[in-house]
C-alpha positions in Angstrom: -21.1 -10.0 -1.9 -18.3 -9.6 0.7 -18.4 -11.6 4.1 -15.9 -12.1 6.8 -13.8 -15.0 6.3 -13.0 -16.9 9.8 -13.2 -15.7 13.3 -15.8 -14.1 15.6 -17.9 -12.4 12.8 -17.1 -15.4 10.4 -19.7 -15.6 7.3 -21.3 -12.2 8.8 -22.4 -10.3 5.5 -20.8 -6.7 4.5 -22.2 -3.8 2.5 -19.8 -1.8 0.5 -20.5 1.9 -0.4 -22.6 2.6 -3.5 -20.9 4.3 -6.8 -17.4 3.6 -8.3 -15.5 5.6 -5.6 -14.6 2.6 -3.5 -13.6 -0.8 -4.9 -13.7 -3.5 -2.3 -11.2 -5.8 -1.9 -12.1 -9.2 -4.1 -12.4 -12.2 -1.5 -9.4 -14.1 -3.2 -6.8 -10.9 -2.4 -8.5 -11.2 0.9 -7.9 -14.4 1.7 -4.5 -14.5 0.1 -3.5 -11.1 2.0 -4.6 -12.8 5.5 -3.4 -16.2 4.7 0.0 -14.4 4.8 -0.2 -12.8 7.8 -2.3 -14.9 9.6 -0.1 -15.4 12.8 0.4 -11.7 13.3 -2.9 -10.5 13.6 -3.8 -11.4 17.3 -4.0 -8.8 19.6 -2.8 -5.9 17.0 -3.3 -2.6 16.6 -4.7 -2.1 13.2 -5.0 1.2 11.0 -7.1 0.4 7.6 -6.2 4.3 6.4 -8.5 3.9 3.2 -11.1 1.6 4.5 -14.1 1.9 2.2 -16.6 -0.7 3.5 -13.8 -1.5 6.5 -13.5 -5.4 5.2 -9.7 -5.5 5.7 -9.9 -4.1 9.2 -13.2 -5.8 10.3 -11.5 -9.3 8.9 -8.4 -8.1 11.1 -10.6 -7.9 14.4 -12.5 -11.0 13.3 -9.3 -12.8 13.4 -8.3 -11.0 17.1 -6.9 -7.9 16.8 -7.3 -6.1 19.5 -8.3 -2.4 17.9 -8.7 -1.3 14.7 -8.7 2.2 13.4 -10.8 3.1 10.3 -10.2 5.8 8.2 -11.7 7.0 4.9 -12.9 10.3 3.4 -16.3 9.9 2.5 -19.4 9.8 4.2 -21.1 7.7 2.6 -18.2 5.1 3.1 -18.1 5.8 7.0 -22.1 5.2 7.3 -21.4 1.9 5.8 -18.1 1.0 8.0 -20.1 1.8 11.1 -22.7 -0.4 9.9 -20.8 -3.3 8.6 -18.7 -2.8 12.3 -22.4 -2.7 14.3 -23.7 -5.8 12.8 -20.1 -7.6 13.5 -20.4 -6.0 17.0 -17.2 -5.1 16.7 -18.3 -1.3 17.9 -16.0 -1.7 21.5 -12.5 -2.4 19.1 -13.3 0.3 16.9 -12.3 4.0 15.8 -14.1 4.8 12.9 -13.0 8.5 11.5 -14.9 10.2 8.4 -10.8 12.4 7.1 -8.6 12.2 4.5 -5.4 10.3 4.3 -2.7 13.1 4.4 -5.0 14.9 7.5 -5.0 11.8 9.2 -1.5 11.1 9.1 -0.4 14.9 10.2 -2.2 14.3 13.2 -1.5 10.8 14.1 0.0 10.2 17.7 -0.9 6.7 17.4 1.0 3.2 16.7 0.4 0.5 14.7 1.5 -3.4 14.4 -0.9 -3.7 10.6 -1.5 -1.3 8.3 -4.1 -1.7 5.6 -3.4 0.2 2.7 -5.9 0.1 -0.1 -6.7 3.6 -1.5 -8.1 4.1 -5.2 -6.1 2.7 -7.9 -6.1 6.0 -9.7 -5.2 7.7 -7.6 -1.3 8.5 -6.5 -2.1 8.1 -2.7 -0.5 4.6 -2.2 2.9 6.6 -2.6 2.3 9.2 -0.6 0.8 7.4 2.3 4.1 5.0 2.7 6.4 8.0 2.9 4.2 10.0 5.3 3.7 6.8 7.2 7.5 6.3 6.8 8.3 9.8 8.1 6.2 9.7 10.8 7.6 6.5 12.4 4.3 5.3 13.6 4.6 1.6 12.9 5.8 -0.4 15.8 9.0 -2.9 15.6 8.4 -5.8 13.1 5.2 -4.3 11.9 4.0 -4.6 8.6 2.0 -2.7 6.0 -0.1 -4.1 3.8 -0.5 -2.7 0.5 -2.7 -3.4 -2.9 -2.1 -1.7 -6.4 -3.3 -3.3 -9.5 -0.9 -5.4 -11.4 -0.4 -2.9 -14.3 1.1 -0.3 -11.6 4.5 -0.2 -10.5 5.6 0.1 -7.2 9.0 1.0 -6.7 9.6 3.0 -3.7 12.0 1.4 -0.7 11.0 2.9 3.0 13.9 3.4 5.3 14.1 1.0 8.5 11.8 -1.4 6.5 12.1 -4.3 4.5 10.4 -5.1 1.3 8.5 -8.1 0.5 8.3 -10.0 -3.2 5.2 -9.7 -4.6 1.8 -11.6 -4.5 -0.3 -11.4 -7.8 -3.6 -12.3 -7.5 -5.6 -11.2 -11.0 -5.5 -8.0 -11.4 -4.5 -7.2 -8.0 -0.3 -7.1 -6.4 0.1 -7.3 -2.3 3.3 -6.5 -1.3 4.3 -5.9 2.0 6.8 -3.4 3.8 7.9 -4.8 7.7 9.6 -2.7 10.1 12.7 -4.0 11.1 13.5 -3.1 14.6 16.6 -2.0 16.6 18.2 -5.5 17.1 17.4 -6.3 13.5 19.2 -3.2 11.6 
């Protein structure tokens, strides 16, 4: 069972989408991943890119964000974001968007202070979506992008104009994070 943590939805149960396509985030990464960046959520703009149920980005808004964009490729999966966003009623803050990634991101002519990324662990799409997100230079000054991979995969790639974080291990599970350093930073 998955529930939001703290905030205006706190202990407000969510569904996850059915069938081994989409594996929610376990509620240890989650509270580890927002313990860490727990004073930069308020008032954010927030893009969860592979959202699944939309946990990370409905946790986000809990917490104050201001909007949150959620992105995902099946149908199935959106159905269940909207859902999980209605009975948070957290409809007004929210984009919910039934793409993929890469289409997404050639489009985008949005910016971002968080981004959630999550994808399959399969799959090679954490990799591409940092240097498309990279690329397109949609993350505003000092933000920060969240990503999980499972502890057996290696991450290695650096994003120019951003710095890395160590790793946080949590089971199975890494975080890492990649912050935007802005002009008076470089």
């Amino acid at each position: 069972m998955m529930r939001v943590i703290t905030g205006s939805a706190r202990g407000t149960r969510l569904q996850a989408p059915d069938g081994l396509s989409t594996r929610p985030t376990s509620e240890r990464v989650k509270e580890a991943l927002f313990s860490i960046i727990q004073f930069e959520i308020e008032g954010r703009r927030v893009l969860d890119l592979f959202a699944g149920s939309g946990q990370l980005g409905i946790e986000a808004l809990s917490r104050g964000a201001k909007h949150a964009v959620f992105v995902d490729s099946g149908r199935d999966a959106v159905k269940v974001i909207r859902d999980n966003v209605k009975r948070c009623h957290l409809e007004d803050q929210s984009t919910i968007l039934c793409t993929d990634y890469a289409s997404f991101l050639s489009s985008c002519r949005e910016h971002f202070d968080l981004v959630f990324l999550d994808p399959p662990y399969a799959e090679k799409s954490l990799e591409n979506a940092l240097n498309r997100i990279a690329a397109i230079d949609f993350v505003t000054d000092g933000g920060i992008i969240i990503c999980e991979r499972p502890s057996d995969k290696d991450l290695t790639i650096t994003l120019d104009g951003f710095s890395r974080s160590k790793d946080y291990r949590y089971g199975k599970s890494i975080i890492c994070l990649y912050r935007k350093t802005g002009a008076e930073e470089a």
